[in-house]
KOLZAFI-728508 format. One record per residue: residue in three letters; x, y, z of N, C-alpha, C, O in turn. Coordinates in steps of 0.05 Angstrom, whole numbers, padded with zeros to 5 digits, always signed. Atoms other than C-alpha are relative to their C-alpha. Example, Ala and Ser with C-alpha at 12.3 -4.5 7.8 and 13.67 -1.06 7.14 Angstrom:
Ala+00018-00024+00000+00246-00090+00156+00018+00024+00000+00039+00024+00013 Ser-00016-00024-00001+00273-00021+00143-00015+00022+00014-00005+00044+00018 
END
This chain:
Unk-00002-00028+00005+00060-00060+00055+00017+00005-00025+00011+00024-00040 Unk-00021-00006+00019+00119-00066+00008-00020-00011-00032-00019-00001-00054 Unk+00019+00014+00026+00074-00101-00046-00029+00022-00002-00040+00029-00023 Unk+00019-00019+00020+00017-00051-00040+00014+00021-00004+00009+00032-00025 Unk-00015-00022+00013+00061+00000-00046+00009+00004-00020+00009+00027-00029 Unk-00014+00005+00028+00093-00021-00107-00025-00005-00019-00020-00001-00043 Unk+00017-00001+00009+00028-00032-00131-00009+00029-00009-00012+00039-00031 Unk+00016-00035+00012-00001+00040-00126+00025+00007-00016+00015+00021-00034 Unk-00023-00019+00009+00073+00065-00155-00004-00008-00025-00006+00007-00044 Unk+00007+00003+00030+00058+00025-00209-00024+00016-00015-00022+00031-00034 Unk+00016-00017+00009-00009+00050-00219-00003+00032-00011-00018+00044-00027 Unk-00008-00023-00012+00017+00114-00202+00007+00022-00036+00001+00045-00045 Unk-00014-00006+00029+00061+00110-00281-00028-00006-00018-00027+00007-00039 Unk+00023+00008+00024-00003+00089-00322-00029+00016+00018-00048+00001+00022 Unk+00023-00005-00013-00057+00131-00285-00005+00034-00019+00014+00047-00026 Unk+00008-00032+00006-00091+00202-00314+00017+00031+00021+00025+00030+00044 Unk-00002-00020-00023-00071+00268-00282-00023-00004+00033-00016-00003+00056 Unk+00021+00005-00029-00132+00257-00228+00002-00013+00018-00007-00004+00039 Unk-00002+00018-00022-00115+00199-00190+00026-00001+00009+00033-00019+00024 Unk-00031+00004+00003-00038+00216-00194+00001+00009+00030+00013-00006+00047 Unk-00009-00008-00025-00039+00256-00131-00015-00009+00025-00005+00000+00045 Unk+00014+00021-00010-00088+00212-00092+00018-00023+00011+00025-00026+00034 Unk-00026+00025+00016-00039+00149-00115+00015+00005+00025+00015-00007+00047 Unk-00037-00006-00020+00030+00187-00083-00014+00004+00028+00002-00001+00046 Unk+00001-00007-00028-00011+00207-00018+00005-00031+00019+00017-00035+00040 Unk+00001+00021-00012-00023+00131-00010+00025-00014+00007+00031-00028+00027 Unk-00020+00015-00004+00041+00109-00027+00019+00015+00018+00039+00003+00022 Unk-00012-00021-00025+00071+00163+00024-00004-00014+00026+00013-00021+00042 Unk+00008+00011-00025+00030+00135+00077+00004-00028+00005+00006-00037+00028 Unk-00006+00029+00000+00041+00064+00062+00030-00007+00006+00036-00028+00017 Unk-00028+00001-00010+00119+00076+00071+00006+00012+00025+00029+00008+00035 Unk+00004+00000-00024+00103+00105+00134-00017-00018+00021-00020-00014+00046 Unk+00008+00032-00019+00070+00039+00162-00027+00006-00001-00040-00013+00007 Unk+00027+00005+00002+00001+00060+00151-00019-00011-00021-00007-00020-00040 Unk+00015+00012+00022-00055+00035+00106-00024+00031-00007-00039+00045+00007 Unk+00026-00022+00005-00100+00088+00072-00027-00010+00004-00034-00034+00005 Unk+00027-00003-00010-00168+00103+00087-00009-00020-00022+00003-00018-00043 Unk+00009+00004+00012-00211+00057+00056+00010-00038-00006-00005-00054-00017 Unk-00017+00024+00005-00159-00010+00053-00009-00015+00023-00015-00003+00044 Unk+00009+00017-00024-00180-00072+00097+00027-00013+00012+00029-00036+00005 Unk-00036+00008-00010-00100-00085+00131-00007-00026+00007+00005-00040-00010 Unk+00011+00026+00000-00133-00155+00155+00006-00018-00026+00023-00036-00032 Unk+00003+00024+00035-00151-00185+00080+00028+00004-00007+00039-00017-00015 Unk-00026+00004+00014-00078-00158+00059+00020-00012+00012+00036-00027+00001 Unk-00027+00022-00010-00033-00185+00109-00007-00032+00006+00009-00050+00011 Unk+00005+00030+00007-00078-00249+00105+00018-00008-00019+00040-00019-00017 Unk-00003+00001+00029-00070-00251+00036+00036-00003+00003+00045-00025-00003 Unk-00023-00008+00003+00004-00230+00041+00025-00036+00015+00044-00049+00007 Unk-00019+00016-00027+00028-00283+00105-00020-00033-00020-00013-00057-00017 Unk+00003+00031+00023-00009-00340+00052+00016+00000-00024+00024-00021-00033 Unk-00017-00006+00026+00027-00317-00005+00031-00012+00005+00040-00028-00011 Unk-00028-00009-00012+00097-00314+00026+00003-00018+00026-00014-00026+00042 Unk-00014+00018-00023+00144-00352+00074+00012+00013+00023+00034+00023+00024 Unk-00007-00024-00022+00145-00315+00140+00017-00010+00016+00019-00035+00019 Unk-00025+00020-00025+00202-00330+00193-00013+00013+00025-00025+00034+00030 Unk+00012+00008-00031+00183-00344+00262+00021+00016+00026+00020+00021+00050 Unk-00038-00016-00013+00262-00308+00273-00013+00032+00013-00033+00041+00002 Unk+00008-00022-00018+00251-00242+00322+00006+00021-00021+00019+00014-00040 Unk-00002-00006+00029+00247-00185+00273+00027+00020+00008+00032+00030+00030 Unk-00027-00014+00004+00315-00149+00254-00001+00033+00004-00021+00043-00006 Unk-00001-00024-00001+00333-00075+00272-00013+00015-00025-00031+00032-00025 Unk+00008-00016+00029+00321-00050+00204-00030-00011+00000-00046+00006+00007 Unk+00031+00004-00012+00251-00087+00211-00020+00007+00019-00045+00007+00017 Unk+00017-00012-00021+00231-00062+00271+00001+00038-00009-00018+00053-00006 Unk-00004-00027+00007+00253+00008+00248-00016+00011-00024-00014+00035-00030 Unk+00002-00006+00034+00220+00006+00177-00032+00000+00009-00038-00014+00029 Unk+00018-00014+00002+00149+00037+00168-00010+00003+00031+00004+00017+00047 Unk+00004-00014-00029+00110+00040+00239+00003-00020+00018-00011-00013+00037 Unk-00009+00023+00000+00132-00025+00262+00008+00004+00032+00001-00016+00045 Unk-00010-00007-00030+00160+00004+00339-00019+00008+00007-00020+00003+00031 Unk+00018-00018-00025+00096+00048+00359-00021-00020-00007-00042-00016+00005 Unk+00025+00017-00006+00051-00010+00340+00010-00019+00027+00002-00023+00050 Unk+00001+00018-00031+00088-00058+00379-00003+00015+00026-00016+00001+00042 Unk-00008-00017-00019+00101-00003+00435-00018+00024+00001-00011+00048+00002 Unk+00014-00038+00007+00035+00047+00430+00010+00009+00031+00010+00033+00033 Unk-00016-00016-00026+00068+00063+00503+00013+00030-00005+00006+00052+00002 Unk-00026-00017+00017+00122+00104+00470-00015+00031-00013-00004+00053-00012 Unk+00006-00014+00018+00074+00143+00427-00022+00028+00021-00047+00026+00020 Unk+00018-00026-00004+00044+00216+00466-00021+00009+00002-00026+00025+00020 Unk+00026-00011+00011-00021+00227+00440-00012-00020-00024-00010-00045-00028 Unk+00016+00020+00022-00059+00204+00380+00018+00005-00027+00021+00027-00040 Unk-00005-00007+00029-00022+00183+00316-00028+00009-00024-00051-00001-00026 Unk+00018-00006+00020-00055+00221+00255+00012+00003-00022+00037+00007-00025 Unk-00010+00007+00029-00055+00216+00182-00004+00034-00017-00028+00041-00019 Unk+00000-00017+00003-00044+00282+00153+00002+00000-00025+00000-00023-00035 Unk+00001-00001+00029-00039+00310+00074+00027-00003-00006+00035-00014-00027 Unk-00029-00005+00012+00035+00323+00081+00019-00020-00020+00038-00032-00009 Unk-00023+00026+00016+00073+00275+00025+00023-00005+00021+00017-00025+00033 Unk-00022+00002-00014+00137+00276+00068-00001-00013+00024+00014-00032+00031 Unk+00001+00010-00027+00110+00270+00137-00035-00004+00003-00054+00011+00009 Unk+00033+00005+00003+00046+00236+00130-00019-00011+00027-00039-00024+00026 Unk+00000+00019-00033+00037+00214+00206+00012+00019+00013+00035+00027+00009 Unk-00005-00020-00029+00037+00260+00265-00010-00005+00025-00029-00019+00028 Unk+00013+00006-00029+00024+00259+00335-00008+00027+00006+00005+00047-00001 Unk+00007-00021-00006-00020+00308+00363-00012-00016+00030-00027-00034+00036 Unk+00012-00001-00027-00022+00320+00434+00011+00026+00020+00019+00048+00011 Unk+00005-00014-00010-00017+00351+00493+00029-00001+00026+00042-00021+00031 Unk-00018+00005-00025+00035+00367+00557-00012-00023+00017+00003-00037+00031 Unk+00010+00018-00024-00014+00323+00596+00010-00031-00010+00019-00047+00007 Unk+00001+00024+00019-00007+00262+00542+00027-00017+00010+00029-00040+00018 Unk-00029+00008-00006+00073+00266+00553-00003-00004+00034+00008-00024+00041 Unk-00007+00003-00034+00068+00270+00638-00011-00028+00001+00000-00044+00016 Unk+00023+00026-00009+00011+00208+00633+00013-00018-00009+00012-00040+00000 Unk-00017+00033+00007+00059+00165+00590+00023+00000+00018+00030-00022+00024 Unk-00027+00007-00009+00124+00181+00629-00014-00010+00034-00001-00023+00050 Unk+00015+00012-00023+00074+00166+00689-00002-00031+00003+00002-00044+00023 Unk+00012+00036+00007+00055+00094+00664+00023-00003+00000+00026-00016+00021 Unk-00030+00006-00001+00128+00087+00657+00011-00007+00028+00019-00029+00034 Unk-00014+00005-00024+00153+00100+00725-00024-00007+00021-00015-00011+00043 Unk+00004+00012-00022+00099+00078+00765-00021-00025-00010-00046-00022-00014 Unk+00018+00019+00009+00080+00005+00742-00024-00008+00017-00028-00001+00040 Unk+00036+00014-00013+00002-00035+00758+00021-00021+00017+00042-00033+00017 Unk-00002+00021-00022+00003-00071+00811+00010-00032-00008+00029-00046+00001 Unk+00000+00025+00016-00003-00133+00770+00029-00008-00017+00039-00030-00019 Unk-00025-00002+00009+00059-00117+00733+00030+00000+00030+00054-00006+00027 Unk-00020+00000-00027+00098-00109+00811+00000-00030-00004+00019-00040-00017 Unk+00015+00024-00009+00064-00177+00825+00028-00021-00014+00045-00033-00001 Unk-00016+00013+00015+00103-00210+00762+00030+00002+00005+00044-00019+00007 Unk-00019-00020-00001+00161-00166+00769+00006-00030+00028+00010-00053+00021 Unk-00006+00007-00025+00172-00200+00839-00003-00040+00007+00005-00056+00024 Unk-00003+00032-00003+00155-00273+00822+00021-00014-00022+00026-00037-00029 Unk-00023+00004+00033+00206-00270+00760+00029+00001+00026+00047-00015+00030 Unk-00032+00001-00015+00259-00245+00813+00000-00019+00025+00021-00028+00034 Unk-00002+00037-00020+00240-00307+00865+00006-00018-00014+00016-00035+00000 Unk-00002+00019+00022+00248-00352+00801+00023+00001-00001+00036-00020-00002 Unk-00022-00010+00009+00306-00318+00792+00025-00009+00025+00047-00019+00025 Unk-00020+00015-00030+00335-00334+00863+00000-00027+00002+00022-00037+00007 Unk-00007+00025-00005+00320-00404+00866+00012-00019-00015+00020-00041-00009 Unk-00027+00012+00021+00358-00420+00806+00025+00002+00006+00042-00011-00007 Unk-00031-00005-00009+00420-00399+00841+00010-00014+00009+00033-00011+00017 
END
């Protein structure tokens, strides 16, 4: 992300009036963790995780916090549907609904079966270590 970004900003200084405001929408959205329309995110973080020496280390607060990095790992968290909007500032919105918020705080408090299941053979594991 940080590399295409710096890419378009560059482009951004040597480009005509026409593609200038095009350019900043991308690099707006690209500092908000998304990829613009049109970019294949696959080929670049290939590309990127061959290029570069990735650590295997759990990722750091400021990492997990920096572009969209929490509602991917966690689409739980996220309401409704993230969308990509014109706004330079706030280029990523959620649009939804009262129902969106009751159905996630729902999944929350009452886990799958499958998730009890685990839940309950973690805390027998948990006892016979004692």
């Amino acid at each position: 992300m940080h590399a295409l970004r710096d890419r378009n900003a560059q482009i951004i200084k040597l480009s005509d009036d026409h593609r200038i405001k095009s350019l900043e929408m991308d690099v707006s959205i690209l500092r908000n963790g998304v990829y613009p329309q049109g970019v294949n995110a696959q080929e670049i973080e290939k590309e990127m995780m061959e290029s570069h020496k990735i650590s295997d280390a759990p990722l750091s607060t400021t990492e997990l916090l920096t572009f969209n990095t929490f509602f991917e790992k966690h689409p739980e968290k996220v309401c409704g549907q993230q969308v990509v909007t014109s706004s330079r500032e706030f280029p990523i919105t959620i649009k939804g609904n009262r129902a969106d918020v009751e159905s996630a705080i729902d999944k929350e408090l009452s886990p799958e079966p499958d998730e009890i299941e685990a839940l309950a053979l973690e805390t027998e594991l948990d006892l016979f270590s004692i």
